[in-house]
C-alpha positions in Angstrom: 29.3 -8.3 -5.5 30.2 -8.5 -1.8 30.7 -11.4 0.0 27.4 -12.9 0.7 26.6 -13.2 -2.9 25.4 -16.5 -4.2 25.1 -17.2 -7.8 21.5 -17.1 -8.5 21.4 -20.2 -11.0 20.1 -21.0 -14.7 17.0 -22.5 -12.6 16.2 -19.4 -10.8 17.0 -17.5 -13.5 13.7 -19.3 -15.7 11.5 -19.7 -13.0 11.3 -15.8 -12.7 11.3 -15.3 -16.1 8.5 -17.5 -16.6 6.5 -15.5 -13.8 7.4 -12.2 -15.7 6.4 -13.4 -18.8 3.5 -14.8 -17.4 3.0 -11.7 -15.8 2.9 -9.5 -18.4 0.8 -11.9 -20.6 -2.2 -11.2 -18.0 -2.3 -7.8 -18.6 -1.7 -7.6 -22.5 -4.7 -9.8 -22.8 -7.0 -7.2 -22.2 -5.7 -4.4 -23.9 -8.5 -5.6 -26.8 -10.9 -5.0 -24.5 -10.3 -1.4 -23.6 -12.0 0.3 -26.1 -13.0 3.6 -23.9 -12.3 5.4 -20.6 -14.8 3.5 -18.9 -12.9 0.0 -19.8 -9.7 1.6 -19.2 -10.4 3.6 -16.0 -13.4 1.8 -14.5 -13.3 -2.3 -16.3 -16.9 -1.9 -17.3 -18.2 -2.9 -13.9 -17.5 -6.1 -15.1 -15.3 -7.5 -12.5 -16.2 -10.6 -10.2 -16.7 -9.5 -6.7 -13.9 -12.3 -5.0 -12.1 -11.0 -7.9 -11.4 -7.8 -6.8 -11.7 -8.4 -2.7 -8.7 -10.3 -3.0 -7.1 -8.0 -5.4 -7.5 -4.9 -3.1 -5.6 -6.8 -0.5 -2.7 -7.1 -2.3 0.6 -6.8 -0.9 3.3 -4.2 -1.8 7.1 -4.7 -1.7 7.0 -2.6 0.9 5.4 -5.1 3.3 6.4 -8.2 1.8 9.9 -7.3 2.6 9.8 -5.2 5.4 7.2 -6.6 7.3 9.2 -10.1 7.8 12.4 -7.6 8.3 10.8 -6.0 10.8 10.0 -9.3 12.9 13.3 -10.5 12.2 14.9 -7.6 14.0 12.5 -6.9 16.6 9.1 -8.2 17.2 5.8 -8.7 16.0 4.6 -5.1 17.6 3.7 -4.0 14.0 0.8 -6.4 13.7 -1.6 -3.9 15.1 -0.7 -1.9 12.3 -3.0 -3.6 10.1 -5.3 -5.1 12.6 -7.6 -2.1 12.5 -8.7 -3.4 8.6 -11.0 -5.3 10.6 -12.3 -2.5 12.8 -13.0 -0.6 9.6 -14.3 -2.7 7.4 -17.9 -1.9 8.8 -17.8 1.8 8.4 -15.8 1.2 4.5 -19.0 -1.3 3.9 -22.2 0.6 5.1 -20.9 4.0 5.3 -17.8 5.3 2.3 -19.5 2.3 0.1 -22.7 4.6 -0.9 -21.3 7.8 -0.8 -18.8 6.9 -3.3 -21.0 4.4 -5.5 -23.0 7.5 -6.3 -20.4 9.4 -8.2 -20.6 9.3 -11.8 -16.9 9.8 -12.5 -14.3 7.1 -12.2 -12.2 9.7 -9.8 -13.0 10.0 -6.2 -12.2 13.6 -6.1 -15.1 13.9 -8.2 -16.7 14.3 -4.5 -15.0 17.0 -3.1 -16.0 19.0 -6.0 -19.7 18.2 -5.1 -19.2 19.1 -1.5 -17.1 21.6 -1.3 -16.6 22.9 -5.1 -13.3 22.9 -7.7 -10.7 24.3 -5.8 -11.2 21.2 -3.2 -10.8 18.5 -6.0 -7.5 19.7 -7.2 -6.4 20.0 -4.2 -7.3 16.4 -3.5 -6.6 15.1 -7.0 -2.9 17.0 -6.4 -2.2 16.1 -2.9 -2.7 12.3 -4.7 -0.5 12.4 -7.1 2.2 13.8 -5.1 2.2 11.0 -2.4 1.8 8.8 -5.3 4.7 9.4 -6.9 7.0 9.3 -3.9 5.0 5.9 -3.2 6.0 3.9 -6.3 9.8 5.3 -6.1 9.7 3.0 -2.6 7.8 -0.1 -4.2 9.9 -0.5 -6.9 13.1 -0.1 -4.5 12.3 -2.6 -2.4 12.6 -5.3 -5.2 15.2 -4.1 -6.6 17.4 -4.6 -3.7 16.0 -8.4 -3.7 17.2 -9.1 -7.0 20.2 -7.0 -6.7 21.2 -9.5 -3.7 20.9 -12.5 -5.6 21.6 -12.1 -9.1 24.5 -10.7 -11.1 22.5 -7.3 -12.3 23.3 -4.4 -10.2 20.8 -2.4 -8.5 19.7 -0.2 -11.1 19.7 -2.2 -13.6 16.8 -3.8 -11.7 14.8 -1.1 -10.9 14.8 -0.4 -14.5 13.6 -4.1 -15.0 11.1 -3.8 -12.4 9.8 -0.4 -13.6 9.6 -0.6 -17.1 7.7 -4.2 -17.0 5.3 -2.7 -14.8 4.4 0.4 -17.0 4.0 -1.1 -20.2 1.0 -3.5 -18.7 -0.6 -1.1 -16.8 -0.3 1.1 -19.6 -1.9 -1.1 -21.8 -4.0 -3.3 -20.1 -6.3 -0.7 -17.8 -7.9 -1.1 -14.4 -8.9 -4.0 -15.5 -5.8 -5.6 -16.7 -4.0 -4.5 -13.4 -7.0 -6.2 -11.3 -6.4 -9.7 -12.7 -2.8 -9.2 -12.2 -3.0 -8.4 -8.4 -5.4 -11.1 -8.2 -3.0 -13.8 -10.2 0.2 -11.8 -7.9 -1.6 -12.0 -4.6 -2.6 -15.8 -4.7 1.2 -16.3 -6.1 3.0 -14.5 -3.5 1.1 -15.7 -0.5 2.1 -18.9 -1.8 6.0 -18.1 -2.3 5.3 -16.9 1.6 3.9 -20.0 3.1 6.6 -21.9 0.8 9.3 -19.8 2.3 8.3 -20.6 6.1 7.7 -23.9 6.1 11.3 -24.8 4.2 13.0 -22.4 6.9 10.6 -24.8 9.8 12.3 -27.6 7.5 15.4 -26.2 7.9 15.7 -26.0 11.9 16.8 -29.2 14.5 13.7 -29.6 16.3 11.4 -28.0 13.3 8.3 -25.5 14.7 9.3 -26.9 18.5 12.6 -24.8 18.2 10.9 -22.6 16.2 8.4 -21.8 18.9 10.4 -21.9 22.1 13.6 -19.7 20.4 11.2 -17.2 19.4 9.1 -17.0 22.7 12.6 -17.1 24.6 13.8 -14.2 22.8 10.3 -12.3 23.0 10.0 -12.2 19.2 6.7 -12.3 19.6 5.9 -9.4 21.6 3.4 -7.6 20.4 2.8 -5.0 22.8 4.5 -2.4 24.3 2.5 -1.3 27.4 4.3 2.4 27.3 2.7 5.7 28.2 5.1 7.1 25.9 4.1 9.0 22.7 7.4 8.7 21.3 7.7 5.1 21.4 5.8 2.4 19.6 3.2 1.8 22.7 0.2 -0.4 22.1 -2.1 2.9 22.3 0.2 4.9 19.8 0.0 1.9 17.1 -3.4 0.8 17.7 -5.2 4.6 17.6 -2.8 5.9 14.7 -3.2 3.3 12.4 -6.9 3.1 12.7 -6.1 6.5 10.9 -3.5 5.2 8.8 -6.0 2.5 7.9 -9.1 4.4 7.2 -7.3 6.9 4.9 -6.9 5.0 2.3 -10.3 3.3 2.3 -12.0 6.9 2.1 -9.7 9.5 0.2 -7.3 7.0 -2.2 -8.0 7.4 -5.6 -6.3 3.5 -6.1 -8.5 1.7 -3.9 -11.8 4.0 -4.3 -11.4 3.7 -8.0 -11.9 -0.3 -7.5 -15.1 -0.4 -5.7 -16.5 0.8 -9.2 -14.8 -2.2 -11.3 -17.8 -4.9 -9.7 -21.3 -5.0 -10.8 -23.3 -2.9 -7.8 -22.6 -2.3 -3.8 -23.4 -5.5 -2.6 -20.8 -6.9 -4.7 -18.4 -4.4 -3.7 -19.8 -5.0 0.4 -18.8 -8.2 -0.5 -15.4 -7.8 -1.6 -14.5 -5.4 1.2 -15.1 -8.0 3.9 -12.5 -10.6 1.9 -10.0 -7.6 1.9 -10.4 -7.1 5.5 -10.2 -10.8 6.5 -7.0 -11.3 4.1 -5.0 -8.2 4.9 -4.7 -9.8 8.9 -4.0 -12.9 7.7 -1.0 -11.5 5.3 0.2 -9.9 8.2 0.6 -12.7 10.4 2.4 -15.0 7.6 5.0 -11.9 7.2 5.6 -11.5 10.4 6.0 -15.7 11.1 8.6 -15.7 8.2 10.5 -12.3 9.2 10.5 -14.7 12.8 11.5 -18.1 11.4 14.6 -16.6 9.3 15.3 -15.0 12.8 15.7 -18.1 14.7 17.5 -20.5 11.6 20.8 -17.2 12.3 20.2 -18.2 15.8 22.0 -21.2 15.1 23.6 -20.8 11.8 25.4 -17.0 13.0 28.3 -17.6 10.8 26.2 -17.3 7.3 24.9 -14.2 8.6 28.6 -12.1 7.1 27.3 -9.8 4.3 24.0 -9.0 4.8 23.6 -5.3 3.6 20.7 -4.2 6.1 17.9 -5.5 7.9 15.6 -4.7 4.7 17.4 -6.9 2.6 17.1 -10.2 4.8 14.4 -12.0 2.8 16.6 -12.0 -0.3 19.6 -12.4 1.9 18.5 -16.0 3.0 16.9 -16.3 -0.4 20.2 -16.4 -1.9 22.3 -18.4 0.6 19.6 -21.2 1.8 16.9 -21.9 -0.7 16.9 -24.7 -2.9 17.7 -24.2 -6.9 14.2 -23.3 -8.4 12.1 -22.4 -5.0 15.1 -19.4 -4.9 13.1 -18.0 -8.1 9.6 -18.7 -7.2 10.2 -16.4 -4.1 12.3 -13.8 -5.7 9.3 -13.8 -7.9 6.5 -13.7 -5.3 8.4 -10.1 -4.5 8.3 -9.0 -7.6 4.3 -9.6 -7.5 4.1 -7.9 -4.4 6.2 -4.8 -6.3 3.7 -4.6 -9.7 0.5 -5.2 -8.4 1.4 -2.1 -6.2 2.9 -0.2 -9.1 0.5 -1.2 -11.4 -2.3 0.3 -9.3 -0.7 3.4 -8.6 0.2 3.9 -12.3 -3.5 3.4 -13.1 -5.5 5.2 -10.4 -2.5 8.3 -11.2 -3.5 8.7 -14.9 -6.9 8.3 -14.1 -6.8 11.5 -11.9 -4.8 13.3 -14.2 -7.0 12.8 -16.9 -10.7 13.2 -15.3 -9.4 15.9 -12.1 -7.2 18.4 -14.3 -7.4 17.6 -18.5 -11.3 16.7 -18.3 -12.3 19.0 -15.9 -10.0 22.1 -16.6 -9.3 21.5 -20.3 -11.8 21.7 -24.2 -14.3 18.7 -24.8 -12.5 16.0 -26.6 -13.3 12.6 -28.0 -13.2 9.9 -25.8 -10.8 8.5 -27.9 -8.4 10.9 -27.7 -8.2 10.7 -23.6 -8.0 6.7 -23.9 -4.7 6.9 -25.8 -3.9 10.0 -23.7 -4.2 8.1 -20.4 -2.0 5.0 -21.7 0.6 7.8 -22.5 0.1 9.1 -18.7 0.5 5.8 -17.7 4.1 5.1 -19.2 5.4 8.3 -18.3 4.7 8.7 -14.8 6.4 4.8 -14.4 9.4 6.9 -16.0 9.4 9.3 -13.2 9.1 6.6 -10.2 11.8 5.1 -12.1 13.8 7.7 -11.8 12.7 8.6 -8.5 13.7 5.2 -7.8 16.8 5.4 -8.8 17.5 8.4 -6.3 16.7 6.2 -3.5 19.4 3.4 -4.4 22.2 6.0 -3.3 20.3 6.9 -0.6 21.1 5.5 3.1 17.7 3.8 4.1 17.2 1.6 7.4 13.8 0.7 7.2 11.4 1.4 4.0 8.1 0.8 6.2 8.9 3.5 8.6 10.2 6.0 5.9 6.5 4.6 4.0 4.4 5.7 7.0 5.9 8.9 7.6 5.5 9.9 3.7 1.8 8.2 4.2 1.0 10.8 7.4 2.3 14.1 6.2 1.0 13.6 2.6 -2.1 12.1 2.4 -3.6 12.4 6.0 -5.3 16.2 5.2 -6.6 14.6 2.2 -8.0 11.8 4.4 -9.3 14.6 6.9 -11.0 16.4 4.1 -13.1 13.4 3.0 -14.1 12.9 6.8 -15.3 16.1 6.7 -17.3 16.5 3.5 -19.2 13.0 4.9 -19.6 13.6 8.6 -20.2 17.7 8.8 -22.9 18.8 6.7 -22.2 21.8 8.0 -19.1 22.3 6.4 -18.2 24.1 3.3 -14.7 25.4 1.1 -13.5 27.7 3.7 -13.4 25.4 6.0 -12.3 22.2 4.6 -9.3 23.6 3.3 -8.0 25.6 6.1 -8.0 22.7 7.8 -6.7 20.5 4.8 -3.5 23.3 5.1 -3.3 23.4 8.6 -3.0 19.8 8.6 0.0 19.6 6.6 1.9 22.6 8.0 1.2 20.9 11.8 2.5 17.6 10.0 5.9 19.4 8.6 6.5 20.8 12.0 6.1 17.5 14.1 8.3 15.5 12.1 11.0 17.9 11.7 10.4 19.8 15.4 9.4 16.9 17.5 9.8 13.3 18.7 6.2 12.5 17.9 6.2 8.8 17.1 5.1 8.6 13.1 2.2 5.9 13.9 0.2 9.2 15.3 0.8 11.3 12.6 -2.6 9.9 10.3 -4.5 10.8 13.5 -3.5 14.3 14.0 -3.5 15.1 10.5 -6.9 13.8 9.8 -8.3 15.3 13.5 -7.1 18.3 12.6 -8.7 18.8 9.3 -11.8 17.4 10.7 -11.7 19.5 13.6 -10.4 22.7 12.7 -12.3 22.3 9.0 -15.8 22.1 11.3 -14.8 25.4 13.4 -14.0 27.4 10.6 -17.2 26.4 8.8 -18.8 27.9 11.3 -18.0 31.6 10.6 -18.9 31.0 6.6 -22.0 30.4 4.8 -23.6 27.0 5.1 -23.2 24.9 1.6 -26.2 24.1 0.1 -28.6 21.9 -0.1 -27.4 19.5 -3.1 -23.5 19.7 -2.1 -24.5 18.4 1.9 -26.3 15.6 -0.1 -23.2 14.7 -2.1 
C-alpha cells in the first residue's frame, strides 16, 4: 500500500459487513416469490409507487464518487447535468408513460418491433446490451478503488467482492428483489452523504462560515461557464446536451422503462416519476457540497493531502485518513450501495432483453419455467463478464470515470435514444428510415470523438438529432407504415 494508506479498523471492517449482509438479505428474501417471468422480469405490478420513484433515482458509483471529485477539483459546472430531470419529467409523465404502459412485454424494445418491425428491436435490444456491459465494468470500478484505498484487499480482489455479491442477488431475487434494494441503498447512501458533509463542516475552524467564504473565494461554486465555445463546458453546451443525455434514458433504457411496469397502473408510475425527478436534483447538490467541503478541509490541512492516487479516489482518500472508527464503514458502505443498486439493475434489465428480444422472440416455444431459471443463469453470467471487464479497467490509466461514462453514454446509446424519438413523434416514419438514421448516428458519433474537439456533453444531442432528423427524411422516399404500427 502506498503511503496514504490508513488501516481500515476491526470497526469498519463490521459495519460494512453488516450492510453487505444486510444487503444481500433483501434480495434473497424474494427469491420465493418469483415463481414466473412476470415476477422475475416485471414484480407482478405489485410494487408501491414511492417505492419505486425513489428507487429509479438511485445513485451509481459513478456519481457518488465522481460527482463530489468533480467539485473538489473544479466547480459545481456539472450541476446542469442533471438539472434537466426536471425539465423532462413532464414529457416522461404524460407523453413516454402511455406509450410504453401499453406494451405487453416486459422489454421496451418490444416497441420498436411494433413500429418499425424485427430488425429494429434487435437492433435496439443489441445496441442495449452493448452499452450495458461497458456500463457495469465502470460501476463496479469505481468502488473498488474506494475499498482498495482503505482496506488491506487489493484492487481486484474487490472488484471481485463487489461483482460477485451483486450477481448472486440480482440473480436470484428478480426486478423486484433489485427494486427494494435500491430503495433500502438509496435512503442509506444519501444518508452516509449528509453524514460525510456535515463531519467534514465539523471538521473546519470556523465550520460552514469557512466553508462558505473558502469556497466562494476560490469560485468552487461556479456553475456557469458563459463560453461560446463548443469545445468547452459552456452553460449552453451542458444545459442543451444533457437534456439529451437526460431524456435517453427515460425513453429508450431497457433498466429504467422496465420499472414503470413493476407499480400497479400509470398514475402510480406518474407518481413515481415526479419523486425521481425531484430527488435526482437534490442528490446532485449533496455530491457536489461534499466533493466542495473535502475541498476546503485540504485548504488548510495541505500536508495530508501526500498519496492520494487521483482526483476520483478522493472520497475514500479522506475516508481513510479523517473519519472516525465506525462512520469510515458506514460511508465506504453507502458507495457500495450506490455500486449494486446500479449493477443490480443493469444485471436485471440485461437478461431480461436477452431472454424476451433474442431467445423468446427468435428461438422454439418453451415453458415459462424453463426461461425463469434461464434468465437467473443470464443474470450470473453477464456479472461475470463486467467482472472481468472490470478488471481490464484497473490497469487501465483513467482520470475521470464521469467523463469516460458520458462519452460511452453518447456514442452508444444516443441512436437508440433517436430511434425511439422517432417511432413516437413521426408517424410518418418507417424501417428504412429509422435505421439509416439509427447507423448514421453512430458512424457521425465515432467520427466526432476520434476526429474532433466536440465537447462530449453534445454528443446525446447530435446523435439523437440525427436519427430523428435524418430517420424522418429518408422515410420520406419509402412506403408509409401502417396503420396499426403508427398507433404503436
Amino acid at each position: 500500500m502506498d503511503s496514504a494508506h490508513v488501516e481500515f479498523g476491526t470497526l469498519n471492517y463490521i459495519t460494512l459487513g453488516l450492510y453487505l449482509v444486510a444487503t444481500a438479505a433483501i434480495g434473497l428474501w424474494f427469491t420465493k416469490r418469483n415463481k414466473s417471468t412476470t415476477d422475475y422480469f416485471s414484480a407482478g405490478r405489485r410494487i408501491p409507487w414511492w417505492v419505486m420513484g425513489i428507487s429509479i433515482s438511485n445513485v451509481s458509483s459513478i456519481s457518488y464518487m465522481s460527482i463530489p471529485a468533480k467539485a473538489y477539483a473544479e466547480n459545481w459546472i456539472i450541476f446542469f447535468v442533471n438539472l434537466p430531470i426536471l425539465l423532462l419529467a413532464p414529457v416522461v409523465v404524460f407523453v413516454l408513460l402511455p406509450v410504453f404502459n401499453r406494451l405487453t412485454s416486459a422489454s421496451a424494445y418490444e416497441y420498436l418491433e411494433k413500429r418499425f418491425g424485427l430488425v429494429a428491436r434487435i437492433y435496439g435490444a443489441s445496441a442495449f446490451v452493448l452499452f450495458q456491459v461497458g456500463r457495469m465494468a465502470l460501476v463496479i470500478y469505481m468502488p473498488a478503488l474506494a475499498l482498495a484505498a482503505v482496506t488491506d484487499f487489493n484492487l481486484v480482489v474487490c472488484i471481485l467482492l463487489i461483482g460477485t455479491l451483486s450477481a448472486v442477488y440480482s440473480a436470484l431475487g428478480g426486478i423486484e428483489g433489485v427494486i427494494w434494494t435500491d430503495f433500502a441503498q438509496t435512503v442509506f447512501l444519501l444518508g452516509a452523504a449528509f453524514m460525510s458533509f456535515f463531519l467534514v463542516i465539523h471538521r473546519l475552524d470556523g465550520g460552514f462560515d469557512t466553508f462558505v467564504s473558502v469556497a466562494s473565494d476560490q469560485n468552487k461554486f461556479q456553475m456557469i461557464n458563459w463560453s461560446g465555445d463548443h469545445t468547452t463546458n459552456a452553460l449552453w453546451v451542458v444545459l442543451i446536451g444533457s437534456m439529451f443525455t437526460q431524456l435517453i434514458p427515460y425513453i429508450s433504457d431497457q433498466s429504467i422503462i422496465q420499472r414503470y411496469q413493476t407499480t400497479t397502473d400509470l398514475p402510480a408510475a406518474r407518481r413515481a416519476m415526479w419523486i425521481n425527478a425531484i430527488l435526482n436534483t437534490g442528490n446532485t447538490l449533496v455530491f457536489l457540497a461534499v466533493g466542495t467541503a473535502i475541498y476546503v478541509y485540504y485548504q488548510f490541512n495541505a500536508e495530508r493531502l501526500g498519496g492520494l492516487p487521483r482526483n476520483d479516489a478522493i472520497l475514500p482518500f479522506f475516508i481513510a485518513r479523517e473519519m472516525p472508527a465506525g462512520v469510515a464503514g458506514i460511508v465506504i458502505a453507502g458507495i457500495f450501495a450506490a455500486a449494486q443498486s446500479a449493477i443490480s439493475t443493469s444485471l436485471n434489465s440485461t437478461s431480461t432483453v436477452i431472454v424476451t428480444d433474442f431467445l423468446q422472440r427468435l428461438g422454439p416455444k418453451k415453458p415459462d419455467a424453463h426461461w425463469l431459471k434461464l434468465a437467473k443463469w443470464l443474470t450470473a453470467g453477464m456479472g461475470v463478464i463486467a467482472v472481468a471487464l472490470a478488471i481490464v479497467l484497473a490497469f487501465t490509466k483513467i482520470d475521470s470515470a464521469f467523463d469516460i461514462f458520458q462519452r460511452v453514454l453518447g456514442l452508444t446509446a444516443s441512436g437508440l435514444g433517436g430511434l425511439f424519438l422517432l417511432g413516437i413523434a413521426n408517424k410518418r416514419a418507417n424501417l428504412q428510415g429509422a435505421m439509416t438514421g439509427a447507423i448514421a448516428s453512430a458512424v457521425l458519433l465515432y467520427y466526432l470523438q476520434t476526429a474532433t474537439r466536440v465537447h462530449f456533453y453534445l454528443y446525446s444531442l447530435i446523435g439523437v438529432l440525427t436519427c430523428f432528423l435524418l430517420g424522418s427524411l429518408v422515410s420520406l422516399f419509402f412506403k408509409k407504415p401502417s396503420v396499426a404500427a403508427t398507433k404503436a
